[in-house]
DRENFITI-918819 format. One record per residue (C-alpha): residue number from 1; residue in three letters; x, y, z. Coordinates in steps of 0.25 Angstrom, whole numbers, plus 5000, padded with zeros to 4 digits. Each point is the difference from the previous one (the first is absolute). Layout:
n:res:px:py:pz
NUM:ALA:X:Y:Z $
...
% end
This chain:
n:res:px:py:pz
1:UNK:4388:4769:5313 $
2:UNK:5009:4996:4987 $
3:UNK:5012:5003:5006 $
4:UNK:4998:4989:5012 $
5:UNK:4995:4993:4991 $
6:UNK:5012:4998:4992 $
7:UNK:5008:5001:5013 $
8:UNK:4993:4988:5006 $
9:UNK:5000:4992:4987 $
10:UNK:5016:5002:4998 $
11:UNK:5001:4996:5016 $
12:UNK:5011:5012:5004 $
13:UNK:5001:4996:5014 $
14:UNK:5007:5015:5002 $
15:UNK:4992:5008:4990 $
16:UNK:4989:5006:5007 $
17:UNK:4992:5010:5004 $
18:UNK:5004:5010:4990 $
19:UNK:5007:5013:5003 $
20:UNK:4993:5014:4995 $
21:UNK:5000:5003:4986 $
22:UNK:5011:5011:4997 $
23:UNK:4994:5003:4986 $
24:UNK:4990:4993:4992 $
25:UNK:5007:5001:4986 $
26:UNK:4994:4995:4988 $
27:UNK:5012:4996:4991 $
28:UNK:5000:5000:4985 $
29:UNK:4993:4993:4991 $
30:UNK:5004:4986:4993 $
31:UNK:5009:5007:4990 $
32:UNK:5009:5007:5009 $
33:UNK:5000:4987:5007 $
34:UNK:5006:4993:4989 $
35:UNK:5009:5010:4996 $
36:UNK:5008:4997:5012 $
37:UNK:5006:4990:4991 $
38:UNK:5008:5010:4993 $
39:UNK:5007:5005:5012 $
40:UNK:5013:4999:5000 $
41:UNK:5009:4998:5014 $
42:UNK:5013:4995:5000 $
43:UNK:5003:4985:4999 $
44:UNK:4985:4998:5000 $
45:UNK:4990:4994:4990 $
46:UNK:4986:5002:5003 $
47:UNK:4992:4988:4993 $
48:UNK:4986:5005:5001 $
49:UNK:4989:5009:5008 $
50:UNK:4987:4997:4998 $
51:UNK:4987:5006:5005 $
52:UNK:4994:4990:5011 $
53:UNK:4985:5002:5001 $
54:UNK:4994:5000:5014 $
55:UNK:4995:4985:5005 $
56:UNK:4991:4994:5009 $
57:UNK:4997:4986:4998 $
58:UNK:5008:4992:5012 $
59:UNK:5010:4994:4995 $
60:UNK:5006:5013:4993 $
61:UNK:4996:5011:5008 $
62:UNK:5007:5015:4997 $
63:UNK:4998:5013:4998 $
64:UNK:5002:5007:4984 $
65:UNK:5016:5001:5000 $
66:UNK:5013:5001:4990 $
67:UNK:5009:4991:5000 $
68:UNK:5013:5001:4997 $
69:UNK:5009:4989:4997 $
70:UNK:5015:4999:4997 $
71:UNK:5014:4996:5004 $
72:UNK:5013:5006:5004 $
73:UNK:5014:4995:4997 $
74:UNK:5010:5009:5007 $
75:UNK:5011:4988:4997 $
76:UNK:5003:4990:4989 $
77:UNK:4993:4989:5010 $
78:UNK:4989:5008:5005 $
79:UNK:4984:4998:4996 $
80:UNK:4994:5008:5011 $
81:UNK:4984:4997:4995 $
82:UNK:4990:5011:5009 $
83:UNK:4986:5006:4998 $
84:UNK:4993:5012:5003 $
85:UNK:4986:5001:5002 $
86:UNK:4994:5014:5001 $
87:UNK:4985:5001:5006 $
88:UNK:4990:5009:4989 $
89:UNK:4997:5008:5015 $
90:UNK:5013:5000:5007 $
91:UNK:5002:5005:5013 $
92:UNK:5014:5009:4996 $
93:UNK:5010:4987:5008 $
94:UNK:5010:4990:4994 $
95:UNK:5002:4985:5009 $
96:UNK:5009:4990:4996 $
97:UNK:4998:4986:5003 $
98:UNK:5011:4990:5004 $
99:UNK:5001:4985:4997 $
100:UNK:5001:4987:5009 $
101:UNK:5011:4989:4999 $
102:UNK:5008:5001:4988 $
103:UNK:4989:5008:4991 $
104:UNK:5001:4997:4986 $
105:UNK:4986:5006:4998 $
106:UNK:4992:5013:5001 $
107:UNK:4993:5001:5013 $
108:UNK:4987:5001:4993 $
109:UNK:4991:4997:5010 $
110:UNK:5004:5011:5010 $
111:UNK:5001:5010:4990 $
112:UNK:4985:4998:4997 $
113:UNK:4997:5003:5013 $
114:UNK:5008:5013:5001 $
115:UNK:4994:5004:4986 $
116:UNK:4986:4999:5006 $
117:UNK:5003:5011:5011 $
118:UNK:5004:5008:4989 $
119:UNK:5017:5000:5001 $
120:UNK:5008:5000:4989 $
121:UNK:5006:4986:5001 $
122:UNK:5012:4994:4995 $
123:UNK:5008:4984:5001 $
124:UNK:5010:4995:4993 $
125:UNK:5005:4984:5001 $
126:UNK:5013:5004:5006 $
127:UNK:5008:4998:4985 $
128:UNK:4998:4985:4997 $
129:UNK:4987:4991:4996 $
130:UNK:4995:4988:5009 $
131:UNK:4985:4995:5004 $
132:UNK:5009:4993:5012 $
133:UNK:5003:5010:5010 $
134:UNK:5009:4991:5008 $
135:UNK:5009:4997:4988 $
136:UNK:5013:5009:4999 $
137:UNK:5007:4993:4987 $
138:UNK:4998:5012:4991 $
139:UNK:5012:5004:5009 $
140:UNK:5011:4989:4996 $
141:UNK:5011:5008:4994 $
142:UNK:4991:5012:4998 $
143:UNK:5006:5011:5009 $
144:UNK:4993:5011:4995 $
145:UNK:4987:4993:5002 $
146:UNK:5005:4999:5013 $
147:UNK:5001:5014:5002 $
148:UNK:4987:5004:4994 $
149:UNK:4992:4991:5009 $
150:UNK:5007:5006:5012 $
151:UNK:4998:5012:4998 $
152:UNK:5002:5008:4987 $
153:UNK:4986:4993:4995 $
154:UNK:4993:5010:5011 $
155:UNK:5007:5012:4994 $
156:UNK:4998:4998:4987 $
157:UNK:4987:4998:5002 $
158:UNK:4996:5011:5008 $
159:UNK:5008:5010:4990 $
160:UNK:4994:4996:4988 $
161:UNK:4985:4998:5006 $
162:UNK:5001:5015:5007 $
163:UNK:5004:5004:4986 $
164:UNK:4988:4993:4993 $
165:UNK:4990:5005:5011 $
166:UNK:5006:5016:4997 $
167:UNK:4998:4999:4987 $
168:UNK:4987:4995:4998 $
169:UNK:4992:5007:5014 $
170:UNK:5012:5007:5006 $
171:UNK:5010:4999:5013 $
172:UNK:4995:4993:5012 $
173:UNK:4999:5008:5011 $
174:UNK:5003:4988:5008 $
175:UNK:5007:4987:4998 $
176:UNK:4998:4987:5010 $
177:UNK:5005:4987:4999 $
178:UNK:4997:4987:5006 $
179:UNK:5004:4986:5000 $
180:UNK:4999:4988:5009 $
181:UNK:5012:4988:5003 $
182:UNK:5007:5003:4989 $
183:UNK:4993:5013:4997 $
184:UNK:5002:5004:5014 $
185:UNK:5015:4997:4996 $
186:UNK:5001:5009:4988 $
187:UNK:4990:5010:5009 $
188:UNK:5013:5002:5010 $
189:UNK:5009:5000:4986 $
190:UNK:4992:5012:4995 $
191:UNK:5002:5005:5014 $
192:UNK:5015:5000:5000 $
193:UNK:5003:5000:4987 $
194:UNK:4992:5009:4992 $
195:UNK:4996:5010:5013 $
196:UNK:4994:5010:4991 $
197:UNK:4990:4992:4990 $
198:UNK:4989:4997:5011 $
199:UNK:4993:5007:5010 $
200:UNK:4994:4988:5007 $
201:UNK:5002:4987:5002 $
202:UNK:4995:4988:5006 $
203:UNK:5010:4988:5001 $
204:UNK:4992:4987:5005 $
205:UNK:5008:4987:5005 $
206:UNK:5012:5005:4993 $
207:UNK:5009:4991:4995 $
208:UNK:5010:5011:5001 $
209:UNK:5012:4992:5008 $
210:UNK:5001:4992:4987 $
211:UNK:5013:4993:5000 $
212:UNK:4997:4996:5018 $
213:UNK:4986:4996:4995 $
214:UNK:5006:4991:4991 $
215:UNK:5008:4993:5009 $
216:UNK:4989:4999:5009 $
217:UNK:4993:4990:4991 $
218:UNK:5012:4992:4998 $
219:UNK:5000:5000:5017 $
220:UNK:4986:4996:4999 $
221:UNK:5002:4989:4988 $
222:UNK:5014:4994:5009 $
223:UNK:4990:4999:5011 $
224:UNK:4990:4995:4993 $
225:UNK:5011:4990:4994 $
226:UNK:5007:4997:5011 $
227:UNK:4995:4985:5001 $
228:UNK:4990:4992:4995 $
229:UNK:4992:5000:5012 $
230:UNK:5001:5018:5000 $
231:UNK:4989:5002:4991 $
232:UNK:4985:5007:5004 $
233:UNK:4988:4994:4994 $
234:UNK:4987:5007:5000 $
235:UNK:4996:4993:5012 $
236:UNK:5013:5004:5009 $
237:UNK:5000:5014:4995 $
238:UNK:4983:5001:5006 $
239:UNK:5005:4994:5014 $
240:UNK:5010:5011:5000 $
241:UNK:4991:5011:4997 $
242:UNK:4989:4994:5010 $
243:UNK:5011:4999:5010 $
244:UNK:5005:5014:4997 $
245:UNK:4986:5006:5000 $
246:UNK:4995:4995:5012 $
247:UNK:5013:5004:5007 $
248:UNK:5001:5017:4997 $
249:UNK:4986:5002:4992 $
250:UNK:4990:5008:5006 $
251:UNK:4985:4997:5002 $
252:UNK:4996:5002:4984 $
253:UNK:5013:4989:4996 $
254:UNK:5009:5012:4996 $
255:UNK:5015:5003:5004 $
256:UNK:4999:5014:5001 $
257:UNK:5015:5001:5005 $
258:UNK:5009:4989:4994 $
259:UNK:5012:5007:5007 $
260:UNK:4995:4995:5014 $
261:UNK:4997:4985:4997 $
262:UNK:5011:4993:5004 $
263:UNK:4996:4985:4993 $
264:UNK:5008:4989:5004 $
265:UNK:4999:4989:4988 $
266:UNK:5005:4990:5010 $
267:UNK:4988:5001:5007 $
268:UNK:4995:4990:4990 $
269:UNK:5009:4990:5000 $
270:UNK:4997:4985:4998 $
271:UNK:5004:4992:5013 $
272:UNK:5003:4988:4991 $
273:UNK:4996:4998:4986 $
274:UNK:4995:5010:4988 $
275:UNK:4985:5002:5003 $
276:UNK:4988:5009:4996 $
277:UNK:5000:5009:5010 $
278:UNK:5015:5003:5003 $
279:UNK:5013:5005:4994 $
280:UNK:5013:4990:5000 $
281:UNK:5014:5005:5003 $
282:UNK:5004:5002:4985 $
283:UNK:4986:5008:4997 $
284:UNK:5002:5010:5013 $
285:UNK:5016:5003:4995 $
286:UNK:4993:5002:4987 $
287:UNK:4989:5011:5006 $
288:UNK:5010:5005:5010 $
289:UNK:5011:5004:4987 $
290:UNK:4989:5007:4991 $
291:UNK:4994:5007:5015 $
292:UNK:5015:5006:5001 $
293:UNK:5005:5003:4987 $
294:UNK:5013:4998:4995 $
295:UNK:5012:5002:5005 $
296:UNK:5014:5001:4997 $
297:UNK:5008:4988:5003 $
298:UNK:5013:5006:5006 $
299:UNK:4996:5013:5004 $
300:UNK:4986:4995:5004 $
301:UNK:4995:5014:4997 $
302:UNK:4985:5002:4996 $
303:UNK:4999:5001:4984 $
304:UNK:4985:5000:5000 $
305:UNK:4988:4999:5010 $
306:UNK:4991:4989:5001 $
307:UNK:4987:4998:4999 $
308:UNK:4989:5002:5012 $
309:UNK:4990:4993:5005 $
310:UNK:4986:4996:4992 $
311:UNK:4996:4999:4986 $
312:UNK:5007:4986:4999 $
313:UNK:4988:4992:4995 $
314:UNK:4993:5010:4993 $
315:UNK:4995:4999:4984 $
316:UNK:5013:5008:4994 $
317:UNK:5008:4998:5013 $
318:UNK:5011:4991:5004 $
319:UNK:4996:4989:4990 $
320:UNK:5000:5008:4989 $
321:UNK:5014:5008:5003 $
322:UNK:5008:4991:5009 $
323:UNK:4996:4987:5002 $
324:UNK:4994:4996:4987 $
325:UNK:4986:4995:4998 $
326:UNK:5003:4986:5005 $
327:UNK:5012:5002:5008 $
328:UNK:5010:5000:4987 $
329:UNK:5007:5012:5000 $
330:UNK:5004:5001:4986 $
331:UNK:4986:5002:4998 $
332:UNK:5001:5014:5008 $
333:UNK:5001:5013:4994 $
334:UNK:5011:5005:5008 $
335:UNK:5007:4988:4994 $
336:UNK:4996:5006:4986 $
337:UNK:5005:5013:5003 $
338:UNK:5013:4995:5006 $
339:UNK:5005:4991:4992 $
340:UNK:4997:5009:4986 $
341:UNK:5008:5011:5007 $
342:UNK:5010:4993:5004 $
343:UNK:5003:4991:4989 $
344:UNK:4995:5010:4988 $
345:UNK:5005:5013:5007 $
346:UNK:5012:4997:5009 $
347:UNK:5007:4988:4996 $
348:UNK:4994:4998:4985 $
349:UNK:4997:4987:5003 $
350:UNK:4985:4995:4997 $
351:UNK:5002:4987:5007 $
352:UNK:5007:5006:5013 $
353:UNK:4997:4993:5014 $
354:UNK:4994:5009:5011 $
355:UNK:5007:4990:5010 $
356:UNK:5012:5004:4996 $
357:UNK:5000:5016:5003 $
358:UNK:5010:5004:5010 $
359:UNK:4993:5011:5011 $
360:UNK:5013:5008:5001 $
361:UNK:5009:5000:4987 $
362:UNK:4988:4996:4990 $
363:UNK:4991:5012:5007 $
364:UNK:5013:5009:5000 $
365:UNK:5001:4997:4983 $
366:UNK:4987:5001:4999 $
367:UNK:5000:5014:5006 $
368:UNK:5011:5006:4994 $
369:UNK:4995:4998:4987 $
370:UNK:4985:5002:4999 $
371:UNK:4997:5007:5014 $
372:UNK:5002:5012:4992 $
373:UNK:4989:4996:4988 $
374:UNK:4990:4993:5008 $
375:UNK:5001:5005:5012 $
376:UNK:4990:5013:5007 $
377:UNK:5005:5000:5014 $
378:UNK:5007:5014:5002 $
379:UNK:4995:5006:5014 $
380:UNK:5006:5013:4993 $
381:UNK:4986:5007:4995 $
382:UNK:5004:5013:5003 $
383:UNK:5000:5005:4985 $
384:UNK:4986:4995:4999 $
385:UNK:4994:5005:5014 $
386:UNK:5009:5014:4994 $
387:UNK:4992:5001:4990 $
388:UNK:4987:4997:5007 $
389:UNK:4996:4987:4997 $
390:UNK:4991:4991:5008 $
391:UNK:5002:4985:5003 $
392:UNK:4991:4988:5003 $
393:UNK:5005:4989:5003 $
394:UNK:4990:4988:5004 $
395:UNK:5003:4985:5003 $
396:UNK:4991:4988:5004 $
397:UNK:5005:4995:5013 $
398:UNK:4996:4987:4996 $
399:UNK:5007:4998:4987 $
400:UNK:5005:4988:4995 $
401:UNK:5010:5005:4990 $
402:UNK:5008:5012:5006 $
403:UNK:5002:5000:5015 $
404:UNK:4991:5011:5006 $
405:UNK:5011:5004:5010 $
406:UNK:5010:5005:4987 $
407:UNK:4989:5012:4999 $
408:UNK:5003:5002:5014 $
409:UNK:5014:5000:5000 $
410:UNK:5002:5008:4986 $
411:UNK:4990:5012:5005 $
412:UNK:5010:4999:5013 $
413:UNK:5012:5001:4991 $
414:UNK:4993:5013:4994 $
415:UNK:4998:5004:5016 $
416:UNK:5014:4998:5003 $
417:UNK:5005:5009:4988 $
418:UNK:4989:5011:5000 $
419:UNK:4995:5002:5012 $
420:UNK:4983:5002:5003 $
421:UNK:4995:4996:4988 $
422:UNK:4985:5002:5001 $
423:UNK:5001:5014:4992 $
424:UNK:5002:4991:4986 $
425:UNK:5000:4984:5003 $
426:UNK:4991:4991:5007 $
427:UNK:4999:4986:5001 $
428:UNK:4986:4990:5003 $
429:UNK:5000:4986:5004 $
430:UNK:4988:4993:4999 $
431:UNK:4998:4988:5008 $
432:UNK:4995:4987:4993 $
433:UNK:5002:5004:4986 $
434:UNK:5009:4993:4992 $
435:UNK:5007:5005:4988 $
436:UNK:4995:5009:4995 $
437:UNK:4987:4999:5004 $
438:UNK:4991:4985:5003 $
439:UNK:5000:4994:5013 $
440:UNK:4989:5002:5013 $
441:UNK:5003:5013:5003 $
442:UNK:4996:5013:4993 $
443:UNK:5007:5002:4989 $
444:UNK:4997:5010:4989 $
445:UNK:5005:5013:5003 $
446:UNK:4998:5014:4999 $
447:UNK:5014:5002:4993 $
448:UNK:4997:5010:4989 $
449:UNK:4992:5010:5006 $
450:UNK:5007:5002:5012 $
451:UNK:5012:5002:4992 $
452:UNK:4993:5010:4992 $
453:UNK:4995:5006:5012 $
454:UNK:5014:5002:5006 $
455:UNK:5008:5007:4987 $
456:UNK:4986:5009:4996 $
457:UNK:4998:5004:5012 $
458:UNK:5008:4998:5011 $
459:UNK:4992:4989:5008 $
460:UNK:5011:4989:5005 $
461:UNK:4991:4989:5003 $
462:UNK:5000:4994:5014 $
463:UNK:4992:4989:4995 $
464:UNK:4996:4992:4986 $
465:UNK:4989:4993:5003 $
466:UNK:4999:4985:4996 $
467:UNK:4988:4994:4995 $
468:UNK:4998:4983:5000 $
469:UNK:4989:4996:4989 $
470:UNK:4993:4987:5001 $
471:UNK:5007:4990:4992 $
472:UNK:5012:5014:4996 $
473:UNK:4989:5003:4990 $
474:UNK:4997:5015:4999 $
475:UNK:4987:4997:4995 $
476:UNK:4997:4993:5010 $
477:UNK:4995:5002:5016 $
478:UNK:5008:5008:5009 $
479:UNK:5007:4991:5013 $
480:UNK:5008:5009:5005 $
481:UNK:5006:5014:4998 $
482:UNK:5010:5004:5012 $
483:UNK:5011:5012:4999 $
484:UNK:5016:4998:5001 $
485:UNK:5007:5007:5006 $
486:UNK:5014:5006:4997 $
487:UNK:5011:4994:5005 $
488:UNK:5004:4996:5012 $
489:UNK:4985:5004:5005 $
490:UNK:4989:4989:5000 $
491:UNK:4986:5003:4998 $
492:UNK:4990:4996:5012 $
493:UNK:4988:4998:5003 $
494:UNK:4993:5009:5011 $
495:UNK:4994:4989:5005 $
496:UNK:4984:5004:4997 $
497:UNK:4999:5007:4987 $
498:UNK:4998:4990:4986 $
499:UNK:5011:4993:4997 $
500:UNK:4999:5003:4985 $
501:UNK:4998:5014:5001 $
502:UNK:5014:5006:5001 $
503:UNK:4997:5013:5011 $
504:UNK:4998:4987:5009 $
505:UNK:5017:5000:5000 $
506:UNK:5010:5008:5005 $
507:UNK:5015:4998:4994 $
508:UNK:5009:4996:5012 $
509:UNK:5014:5004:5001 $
510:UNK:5008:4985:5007 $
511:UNK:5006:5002:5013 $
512:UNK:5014:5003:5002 $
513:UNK:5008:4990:5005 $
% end
């Protein structure tokens, strides 16, 4: 009961339903756990481990563990800070957690909730320090920092953590990591990059098409721009999604399949002036852009898919990543994001204008240079399904921040190159969640231990089952709880059984055409 406890308190939509114990382990006592200070590993200084004693009051609830803290400085430039927390019972496996937007802390909170099933957990803040995840000015005129938050932060910190875990309990038998937007990013990074560290992995709404995502924002920013009459208010963005829902939602509100709602925005379009309840010209070319996804302006080929239908006037949708709260786009988080890569990253400028990027030689620039670094979007995952790792790659059809679609089209980049890949790599979409998690529809997932399942023993899973809680508060009510299937199939309903029990559904393959 502690352990859901814990797990409910830290709020890890995709930490659930714990797998079986492998072993329970005592480790050493406080002593050994402080000795850890004196291990010595190269271009690492470990700066305490302490003995934490078990909690249960609310507000810090966790199991007795040992945590290690330190830093790692492979370069000159490099303060690559982690921790490892190792459980007093743990259950013999090692899961690395990944970050979200441009890190700059531990991921604390996740790492609870892995801790309290038992794992060995580890995080680092991807080799800089910063409360704001959006900002990226640790990076002006810091290449190496660059590198270490693209991907040299995630191997550094899994050497060093399974060499604390070894010394103090012994090697992992198994190893998983998981991550979500830019976790899912560095998730598929592990993937191709370091094949061999993990066994599992769950990627969630990766960011993983970096430089493309980039430019996307800055598409959706120039749409947003385009005149003083483009922008979204609150108001507009809840017609939309009114508009949307009530044209390819089914009975309960919910668009199960987002790839067969053709929405029209031009179906709202005012028949004179601006008015409550209609969309003008300027305001349907701006929904119409960020609906496509750019496109490059001489070859007019696709540089990154648009978003579909629904979740546009959701708390944390549109407003929040797109539009702006009140229709001023500056105030969005893809304009946070964009603009500090571009101006900190690419061109070194702080004060550089999104308007300004060109979509076929900017883009080009951009991906020459810091593709390589950034960027997670190899379909070649042959050395890691080689060595039998298993893939989970999840994404919220309704996400307002990374177009649902580039899942889709990434794991049909991995198709294309490998063949079936249902031995080793599956991907789940959920219908009305948004980034990583929120929104109406169900939306903490079963992530981990299917995962687990699937490397200890051999179970692909054709489901994850999804679970909405009143309010997306674990300690709350169940609302709904509905499986998703693995893509292509869909998951429906028999027509008789209960709709929140999920033997009710079968996984339906779509027609060919």
């Amino acid at each position: 009961m502690r352990a859901l406890a814990w797990l409910a308190l830290v709020g890890m939509a995709t930490l659930v339903a714990a797998p079986a114990v492998l072993s329970q382990t005592p480790v050493s006592p406080s002593p050994t756990c402080t000795a850890l200070t004196n291990l010595t590993l190269p271009h690492v200084v470990i700066s305490g481990a302490m003995t934490v004693p078990a909690s249960i009051d609310p507000a810090t609830a966790h199991p007795a563990y040992c945590r290690v803290m330190g830093a790692a400085h492979p370069t000159s430039d490099s303060d690559i800070r982690f921790e490892v927390w190792i459980p007093d019972h743990w259950n013999g496996r090692y899961l690395q957690l990944g970050n979200g937007g441009f890190a700059g802390t531990i991921p604390e909170r996740i790492m609870a909730a892995g801790l309290a099933q038992g794992y060995a957990v580890a995080g680092t803040d991807d080799g800089h320090q910063t409360t704001n995840n959006a900002d990226a000015s640790w990076a002006l005129g810091h290449p190496e920092k660059q590198i270490d938050f693209g991907y040299r932060a995630l191997k550094e910190t899994t050497d060093v953590a399974k060499a604390i875990i070894t010394a103090y309990a012994g090697a992992p038998k198994y190893s998983y990591f998981q991550g979500c937007s830019d976790g899912g990013r560095e998730a598929l990074m592990e993937a191709q990059r370091y094949p061999r560290d993990f066994d599992g992995i769950v990627a969630g709404d990766p960011a993983n098409h970096w430089t493309h995502l980039m430019a996307d924002f800055a598409w959706n920013y120039q749409a947003m721009t385009a005149t003083p009459a483009s922008s979204l208010t609150p108001d507009k963005l809840k017609l939309v999604e009114a508009a949307v829902v009530k044209q390819c939602a089914d009975a309960n509100g919910m668009i199960q399949n987002p790839l067969s709602c053709n929405f029209r925005p031009a179906s709202l379009r005012c028949k004179s002036d601006d008015a409550p309840d209609c969309l003008t010209a300027a305001q349907i070319a701006a929904l119409e852009r960020i609906y496509a996804g750019p496109r490059n302006p001489r070859t007019h080929a696709k540089i990154f898919s648009g978003f579909t239908p629904g979740g546009e006037a959701e708390a944390n949708g549109w407003g929040r990543w797109i539009t702006g709260p009140d229709g001023d786009a500056k105030k969005a988080q893809i304009y946070a994001f964009a603009s500090n890569f571009f101006g900190n990253i690419v061109y070194g400028d702080p004060n550089y204008d999104l308007k300004r990027f060109d979509f076929d030689n900017d883009l080009k620039l951009t991906d020459e240079k810091f593709a390589p670094v950034f960027g997670s979007y190899d379909a070649d995952l042959s050395a890691f399904k080689a060595r039998g790792g298993k893939l989970i790659q999840y994404h919220g059809w309704s996400d307002p921040a990374i177009p649902a679609m580039d899942s889709v089209d990434y794991y049909k980049s991995v198709l294309a190159k490998l063949g079936p890949t249902g031995n080793f790599y599956r991907l789940f979409m959920a219908p009305g969640m948004l980034h990583c998690g929120g929104g109406p529809g169900p939306n903490v997932l079963t992530t981990l231990p299917a995962i687990t399942q699937w490397v200890e023993q051999n179970q692909a899973p054709d489901i994850l089952i999804a679970t909405k809680y009143r309010g997306d508060d674990p300690l709350q009510p169940v609302e709904q709880v509905r499986p998703l299937c693995a893509f292509p199939a869909r998951a429906t309903w028999d027509g008789t059984g209960d709709v929140n029990t999920p033997a009710s559904y079968r996984c339906m393959a779509p027609r060919a055409k």
